[in-house]
KOLBA-236107 format. One record per residue (C-alpha): residue in three letters; chain; x, y, z. Coordinates in steps of 0.25 Angstrom, whole numbers, m for minus. Layout:
N
+---------+--------+-------+-------+-------+
: residuo : cadena :     x :     y :     z :
+---------+--------+-------+-------+-------+
:     ALA :      A :     X :     Y :     Z :
...
+---------+--------+-------+-------+-------+
***
This chain:
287
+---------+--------+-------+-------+-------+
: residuo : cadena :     x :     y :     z :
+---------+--------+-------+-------+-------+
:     UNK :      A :   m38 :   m49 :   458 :
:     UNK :      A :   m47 :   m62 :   456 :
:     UNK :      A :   m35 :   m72 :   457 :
:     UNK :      A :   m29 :   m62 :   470 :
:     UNK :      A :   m44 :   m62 :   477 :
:     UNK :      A :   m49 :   m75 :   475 :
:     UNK :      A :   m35 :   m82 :   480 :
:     UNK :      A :   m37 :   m74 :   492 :
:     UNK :      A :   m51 :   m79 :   496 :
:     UNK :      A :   m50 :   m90 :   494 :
:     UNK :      A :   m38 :   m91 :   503 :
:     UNK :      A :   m44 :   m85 :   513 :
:     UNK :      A :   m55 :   m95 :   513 :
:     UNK :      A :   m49 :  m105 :   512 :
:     UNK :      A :   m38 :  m103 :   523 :
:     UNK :      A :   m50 :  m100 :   531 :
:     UNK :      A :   m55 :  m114 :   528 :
:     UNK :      A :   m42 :  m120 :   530 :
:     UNK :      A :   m41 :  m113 :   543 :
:     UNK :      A :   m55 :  m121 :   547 :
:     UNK :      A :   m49 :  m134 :   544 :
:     UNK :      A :   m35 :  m130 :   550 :
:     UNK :      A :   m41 :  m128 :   563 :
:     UNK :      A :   m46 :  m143 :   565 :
:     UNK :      A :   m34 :  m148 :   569 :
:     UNK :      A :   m22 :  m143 :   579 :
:     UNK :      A :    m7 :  m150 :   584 :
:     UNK :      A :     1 :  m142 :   591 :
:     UNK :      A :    15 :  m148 :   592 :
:     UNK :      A :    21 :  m141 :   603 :
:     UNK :      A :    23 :  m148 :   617 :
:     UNK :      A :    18 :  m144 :   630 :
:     UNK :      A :    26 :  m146 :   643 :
:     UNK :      A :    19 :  m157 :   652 :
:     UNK :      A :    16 :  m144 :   662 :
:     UNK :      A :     9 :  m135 :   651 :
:     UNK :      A :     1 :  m147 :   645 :
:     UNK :      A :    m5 :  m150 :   658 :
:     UNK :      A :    m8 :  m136 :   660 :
:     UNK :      A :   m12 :  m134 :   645 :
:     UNK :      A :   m19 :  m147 :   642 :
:     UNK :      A :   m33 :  m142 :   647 :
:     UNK :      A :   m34 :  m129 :   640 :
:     UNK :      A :   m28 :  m136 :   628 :
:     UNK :      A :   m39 :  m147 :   629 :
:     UNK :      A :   m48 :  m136 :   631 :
:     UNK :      A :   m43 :  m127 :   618 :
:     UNK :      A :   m42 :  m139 :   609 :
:     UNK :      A :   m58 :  m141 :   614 :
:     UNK :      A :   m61 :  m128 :   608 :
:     UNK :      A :   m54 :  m129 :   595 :
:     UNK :      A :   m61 :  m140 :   591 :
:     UNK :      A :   m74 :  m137 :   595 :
:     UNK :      A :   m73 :  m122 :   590 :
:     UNK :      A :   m77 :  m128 :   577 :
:     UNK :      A :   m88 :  m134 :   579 :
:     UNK :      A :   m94 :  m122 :   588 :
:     UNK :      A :   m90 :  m111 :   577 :
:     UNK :      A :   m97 :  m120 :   564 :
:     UNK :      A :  m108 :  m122 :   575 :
:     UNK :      A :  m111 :  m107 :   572 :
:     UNK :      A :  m115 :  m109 :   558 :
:     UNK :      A :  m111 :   m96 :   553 :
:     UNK :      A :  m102 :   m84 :   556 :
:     UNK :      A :   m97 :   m70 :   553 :
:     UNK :      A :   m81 :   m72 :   548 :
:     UNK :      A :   m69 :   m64 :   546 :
:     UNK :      A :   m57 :   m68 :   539 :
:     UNK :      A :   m43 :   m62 :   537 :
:     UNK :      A :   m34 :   m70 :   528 :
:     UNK :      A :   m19 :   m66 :   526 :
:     UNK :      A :   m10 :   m73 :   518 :
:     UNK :      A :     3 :   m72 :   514 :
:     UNK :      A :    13 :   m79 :   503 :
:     UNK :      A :    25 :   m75 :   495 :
:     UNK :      A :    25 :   m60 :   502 :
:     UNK :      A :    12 :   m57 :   500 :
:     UNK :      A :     2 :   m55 :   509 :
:     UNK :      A :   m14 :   m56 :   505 :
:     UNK :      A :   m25 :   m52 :   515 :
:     UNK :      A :   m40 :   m56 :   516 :
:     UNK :      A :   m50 :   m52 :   526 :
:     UNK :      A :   m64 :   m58 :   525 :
:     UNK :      A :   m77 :   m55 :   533 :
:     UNK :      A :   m92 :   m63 :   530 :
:     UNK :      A :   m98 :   m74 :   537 :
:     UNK :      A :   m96 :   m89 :   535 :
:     UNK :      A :  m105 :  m102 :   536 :
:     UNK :      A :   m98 :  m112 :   546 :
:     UNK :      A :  m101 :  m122 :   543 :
:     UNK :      A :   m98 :  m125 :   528 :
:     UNK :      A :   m89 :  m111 :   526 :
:     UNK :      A :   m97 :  m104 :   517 :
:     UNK :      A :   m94 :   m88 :   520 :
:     UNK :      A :   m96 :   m74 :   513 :
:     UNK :      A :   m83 :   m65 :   516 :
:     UNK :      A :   m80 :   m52 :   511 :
:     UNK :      A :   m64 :   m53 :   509 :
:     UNK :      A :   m55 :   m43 :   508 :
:     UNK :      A :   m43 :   m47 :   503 :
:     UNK :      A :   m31 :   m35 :   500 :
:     UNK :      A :   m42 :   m24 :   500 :
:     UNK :      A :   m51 :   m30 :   491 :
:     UNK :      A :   m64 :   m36 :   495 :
:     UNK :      A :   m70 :   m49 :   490 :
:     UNK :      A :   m85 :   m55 :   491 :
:     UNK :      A :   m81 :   m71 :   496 :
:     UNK :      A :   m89 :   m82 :   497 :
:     UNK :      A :   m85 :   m97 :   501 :
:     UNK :      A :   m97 :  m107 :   497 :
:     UNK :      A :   m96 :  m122 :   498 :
:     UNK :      A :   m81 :  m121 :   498 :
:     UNK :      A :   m81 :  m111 :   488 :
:     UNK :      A :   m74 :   m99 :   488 :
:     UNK :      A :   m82 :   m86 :   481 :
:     UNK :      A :   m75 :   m72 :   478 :
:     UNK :      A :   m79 :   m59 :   471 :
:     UNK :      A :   m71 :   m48 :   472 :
:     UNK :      A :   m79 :   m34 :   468 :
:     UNK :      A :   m77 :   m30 :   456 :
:     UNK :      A :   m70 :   m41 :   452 :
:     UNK :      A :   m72 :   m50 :   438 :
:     UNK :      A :   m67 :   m65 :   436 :
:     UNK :      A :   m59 :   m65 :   422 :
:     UNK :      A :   m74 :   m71 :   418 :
:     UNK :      A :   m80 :   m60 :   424 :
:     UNK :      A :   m86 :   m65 :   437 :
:     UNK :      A :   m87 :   m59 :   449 :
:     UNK :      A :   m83 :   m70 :   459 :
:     UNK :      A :   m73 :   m82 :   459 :
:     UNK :      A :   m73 :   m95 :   468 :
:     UNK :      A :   m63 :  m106 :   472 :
:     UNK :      A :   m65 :  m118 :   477 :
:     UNK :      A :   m59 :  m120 :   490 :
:     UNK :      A :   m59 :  m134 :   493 :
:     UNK :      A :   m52 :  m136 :   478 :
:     UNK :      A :   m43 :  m123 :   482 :
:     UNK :      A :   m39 :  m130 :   494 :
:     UNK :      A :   m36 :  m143 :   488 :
:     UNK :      A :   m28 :  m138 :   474 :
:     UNK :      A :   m21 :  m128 :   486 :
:     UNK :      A :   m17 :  m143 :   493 :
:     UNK :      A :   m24 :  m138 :   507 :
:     UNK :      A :   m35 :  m149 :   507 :
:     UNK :      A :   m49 :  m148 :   508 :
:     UNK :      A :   m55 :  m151 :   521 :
:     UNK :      A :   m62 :  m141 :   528 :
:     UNK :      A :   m62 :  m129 :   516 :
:     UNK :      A :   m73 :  m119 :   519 :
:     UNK :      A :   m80 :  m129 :   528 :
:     UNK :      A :   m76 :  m124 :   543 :
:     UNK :      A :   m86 :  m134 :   551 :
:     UNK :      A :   m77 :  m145 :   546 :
:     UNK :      A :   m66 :  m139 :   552 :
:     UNK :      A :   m71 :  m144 :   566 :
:     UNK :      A :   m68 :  m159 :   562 :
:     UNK :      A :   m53 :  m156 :   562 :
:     UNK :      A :   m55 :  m148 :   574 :
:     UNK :      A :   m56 :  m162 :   579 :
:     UNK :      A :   m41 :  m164 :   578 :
:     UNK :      A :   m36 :  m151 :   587 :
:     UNK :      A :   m25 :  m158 :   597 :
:     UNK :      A :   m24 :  m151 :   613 :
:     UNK :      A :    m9 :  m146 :   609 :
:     UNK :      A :   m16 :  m140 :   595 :
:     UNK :      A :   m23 :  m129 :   602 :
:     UNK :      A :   m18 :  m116 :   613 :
:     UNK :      A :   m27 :  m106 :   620 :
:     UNK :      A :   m22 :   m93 :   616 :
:     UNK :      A :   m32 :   m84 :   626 :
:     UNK :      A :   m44 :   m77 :   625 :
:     UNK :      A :   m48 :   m65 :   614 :
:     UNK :      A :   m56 :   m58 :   608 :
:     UNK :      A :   m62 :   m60 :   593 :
:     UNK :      A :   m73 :   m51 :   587 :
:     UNK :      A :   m78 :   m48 :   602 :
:     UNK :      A :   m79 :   m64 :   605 :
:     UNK :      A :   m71 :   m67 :   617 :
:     UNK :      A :   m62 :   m79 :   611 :
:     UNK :      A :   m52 :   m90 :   615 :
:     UNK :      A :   m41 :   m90 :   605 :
:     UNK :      A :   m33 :  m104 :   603 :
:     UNK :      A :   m21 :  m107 :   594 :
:     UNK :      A :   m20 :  m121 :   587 :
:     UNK :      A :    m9 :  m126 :   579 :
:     UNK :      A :   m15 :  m134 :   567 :
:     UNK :      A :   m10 :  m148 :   561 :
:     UNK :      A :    m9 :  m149 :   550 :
:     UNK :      A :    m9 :  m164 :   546 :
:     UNK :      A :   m20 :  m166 :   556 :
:     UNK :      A :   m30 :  m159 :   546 :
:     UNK :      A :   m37 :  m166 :   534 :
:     UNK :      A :   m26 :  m166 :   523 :
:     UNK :      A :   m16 :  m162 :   534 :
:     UNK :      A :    m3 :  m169 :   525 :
:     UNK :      A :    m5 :  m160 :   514 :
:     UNK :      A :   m12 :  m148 :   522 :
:     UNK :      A :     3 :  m150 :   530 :
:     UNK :      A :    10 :  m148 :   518 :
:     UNK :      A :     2 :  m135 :   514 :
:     UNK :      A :     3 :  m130 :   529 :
:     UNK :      A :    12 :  m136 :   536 :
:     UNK :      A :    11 :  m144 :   551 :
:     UNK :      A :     1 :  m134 :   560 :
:     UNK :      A :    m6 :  m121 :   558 :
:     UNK :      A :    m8 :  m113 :   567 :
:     UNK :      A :   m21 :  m107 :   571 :
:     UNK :      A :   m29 :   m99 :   582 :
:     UNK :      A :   m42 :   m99 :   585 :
:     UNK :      A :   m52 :   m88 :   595 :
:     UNK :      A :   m65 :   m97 :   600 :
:     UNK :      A :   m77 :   m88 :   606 :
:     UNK :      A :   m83 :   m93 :   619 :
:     UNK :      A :   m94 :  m102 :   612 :
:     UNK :      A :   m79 :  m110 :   605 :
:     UNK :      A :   m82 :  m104 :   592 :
:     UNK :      A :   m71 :  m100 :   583 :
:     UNK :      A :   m70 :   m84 :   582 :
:     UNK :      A :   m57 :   m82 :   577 :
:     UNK :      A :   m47 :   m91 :   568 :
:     UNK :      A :   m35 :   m91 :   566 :
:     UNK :      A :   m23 :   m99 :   556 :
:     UNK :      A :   m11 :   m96 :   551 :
:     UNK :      A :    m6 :  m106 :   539 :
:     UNK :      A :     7 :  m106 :   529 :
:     UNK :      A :     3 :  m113 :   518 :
:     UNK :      A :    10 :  m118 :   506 :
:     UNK :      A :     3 :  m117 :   495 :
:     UNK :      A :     6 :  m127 :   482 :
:     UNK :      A :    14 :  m123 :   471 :
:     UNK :      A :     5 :  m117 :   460 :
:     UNK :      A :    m1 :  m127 :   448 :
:     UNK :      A :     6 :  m117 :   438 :
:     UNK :      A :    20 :  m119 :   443 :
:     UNK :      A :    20 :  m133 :   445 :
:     UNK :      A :    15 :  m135 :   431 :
:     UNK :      A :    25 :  m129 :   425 :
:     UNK :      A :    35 :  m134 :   435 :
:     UNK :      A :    41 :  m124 :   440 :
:     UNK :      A :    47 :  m124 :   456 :
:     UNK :      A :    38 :  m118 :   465 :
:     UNK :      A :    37 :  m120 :   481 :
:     UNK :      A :    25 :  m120 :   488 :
:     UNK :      A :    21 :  m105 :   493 :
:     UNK :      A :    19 :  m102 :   507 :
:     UNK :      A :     5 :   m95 :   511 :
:     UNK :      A :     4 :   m90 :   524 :
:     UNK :      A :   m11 :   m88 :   528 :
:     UNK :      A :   m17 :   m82 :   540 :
:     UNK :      A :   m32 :   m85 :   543 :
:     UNK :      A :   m41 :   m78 :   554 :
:     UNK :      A :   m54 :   m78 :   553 :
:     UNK :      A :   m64 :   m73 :   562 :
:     UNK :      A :   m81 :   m80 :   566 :
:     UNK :      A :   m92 :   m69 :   573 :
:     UNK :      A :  m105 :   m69 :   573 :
:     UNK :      A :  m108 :   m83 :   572 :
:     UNK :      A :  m122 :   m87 :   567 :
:     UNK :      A :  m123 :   m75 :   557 :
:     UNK :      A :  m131 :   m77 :   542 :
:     UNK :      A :  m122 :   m83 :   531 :
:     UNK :      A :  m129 :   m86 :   517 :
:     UNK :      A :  m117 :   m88 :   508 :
:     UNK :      A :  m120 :   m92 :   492 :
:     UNK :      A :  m110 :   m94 :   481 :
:     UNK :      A :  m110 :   m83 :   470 :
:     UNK :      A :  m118 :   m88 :   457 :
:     UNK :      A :  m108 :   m97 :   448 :
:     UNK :      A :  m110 :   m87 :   438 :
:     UNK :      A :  m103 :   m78 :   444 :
:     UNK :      A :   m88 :   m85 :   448 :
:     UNK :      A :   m77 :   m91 :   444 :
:     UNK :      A :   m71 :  m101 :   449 :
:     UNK :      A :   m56 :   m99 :   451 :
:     UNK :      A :   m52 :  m110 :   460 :
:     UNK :      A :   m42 :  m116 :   452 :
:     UNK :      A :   m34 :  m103 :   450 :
:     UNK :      A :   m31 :  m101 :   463 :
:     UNK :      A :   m21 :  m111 :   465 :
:     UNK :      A :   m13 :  m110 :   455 :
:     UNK :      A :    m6 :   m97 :   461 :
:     UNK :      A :    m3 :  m103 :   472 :
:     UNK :      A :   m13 :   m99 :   482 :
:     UNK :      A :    m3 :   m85 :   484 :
:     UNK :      A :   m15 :   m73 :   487 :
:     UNK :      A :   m11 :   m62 :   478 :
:     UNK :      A :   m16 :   m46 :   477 :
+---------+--------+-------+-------+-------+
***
């Protein structure tokens, strides 16, 4: 259970960290006839606007209620995580009650660190919750640092969103909130650590985003294929291994913006630190 759990939150934080920094920067390498470009190139112009502002204007808001549904998939199997607390936007802390395959965990993220206690549930020294590190998880995973539980620096990349990046996709609705959904295909080697992210996730991402009236993100949306690294264990022992595929689909939900968030670490005392355990399976969520 500890090794099933804790593998699973923290892949659903830290995909929802990746996400933020993923969303910075868009290409888009389709062509448009001279005719639609100068029919499209406005609106274009217009929905790029948005997208690179919609950072800003959500961190702006300090803090939020958030929702989070995390499906992964990888050699056949399929692991689920749905998450609902609140979230600090501008460094990441958050409090989330997950519930992953039926089973529901307390998670915290602090400072970058990621905080889990299963009810009922004993480390093998007898404490009541683990932690991993994401920034170090994200880095021995080889998908780079930049940006982990940190979504206020996501808006420097958003810096780097091209015109042919970013579609209008029409108006709906989101938790009541009338929104402006708008599809952008992310690249990849644009993004801090783009030549080895590329490897990990290939050229472009794509991803959707719903913007309320004020510009502020309400709901997003990514869809990754990531390659995770062969495990220590293998390599150390030399046998032949390829890289496993992990599909990941991210969608995670903002409401109620402004709402109190007070998130503490749980006392030392009480965790164990298990970030070094979780690489060395692969990353591959299990039951």
């Amino acid at each position: 259970m500890r090794n099933a759990w804790t593998k699973s939150g923290a892949l659903m934080v830290a995909t929802a960290a990746l996400g933020g920094v993923l969303a910075g920067c868009g290409s888009d390498d389709g062509s448009d006839t001279p005719g639609r470009a100068g029919r499209s190139g406005a609106a274009r112009e217009q929905g790029t606007a948005a997208v690179r502002a919609a950072y800003d204007r959500t961190a702006q808001a300090d803090t939020a209620k958030l929702t989070v549904r995390v499906r992964a998939m990888a050699d056949g199997q399929t692991a689920v995580s749905d998450g609902r607390g609140v979230v600090d936007l501008k460094d990441g802390d958050s409090a989330l009650t997950v519930t992953a395959q039926g089973r529901p965990v307390e998670q915290r993220v602090v400072d970058q660190i990621l905080y889990q206690k299963v009810p009922g549930a004993r480390t093998p020294a007898g404490k009541p919750w683990v932690r991993v590190d994401l920034k170090r998880l994200a880095s021995q995973q080889g998908l780079g640092t930049h940006g982990i539980g940190d979504p206020a620096r996501s808006a420097a990349f958003a810096k780097a969103v091209t015109d042919r990046g970013v579609s209008k996709a029409g108006r709906e609705t989101v938790g009541g909130v009338a929104t402006t959904r708008y599809r952008v295909n992310v690249d990849v080697a644009a993004l801090p650590d783009g030549a080895h992210l590329r490897g990990q996730l290939g050229p472009t991402v794509p991803m959707q985003l719903w913007l309320d009236d004020d510009g502020r993100i309400r709901r997003q949306q990514i869809e990754t294929a990531v390659r995770t690294p062969i495990p220590a264990s293998a390599a150390a022992s030399g046998q032949s291994a390829a890289p496993q595929q992990l599909r990941i689909d991210t969608v995670l939900e903002y409401s109620d913006f402004g709402t109190d968030v007070d998130v503490e670490a749980p006392p030392a005392a009480q965790v164990t630190d298990l970030t070094d355990r979780a690489p060395q399976d692969g990353g591959t969520p299990r039951g």
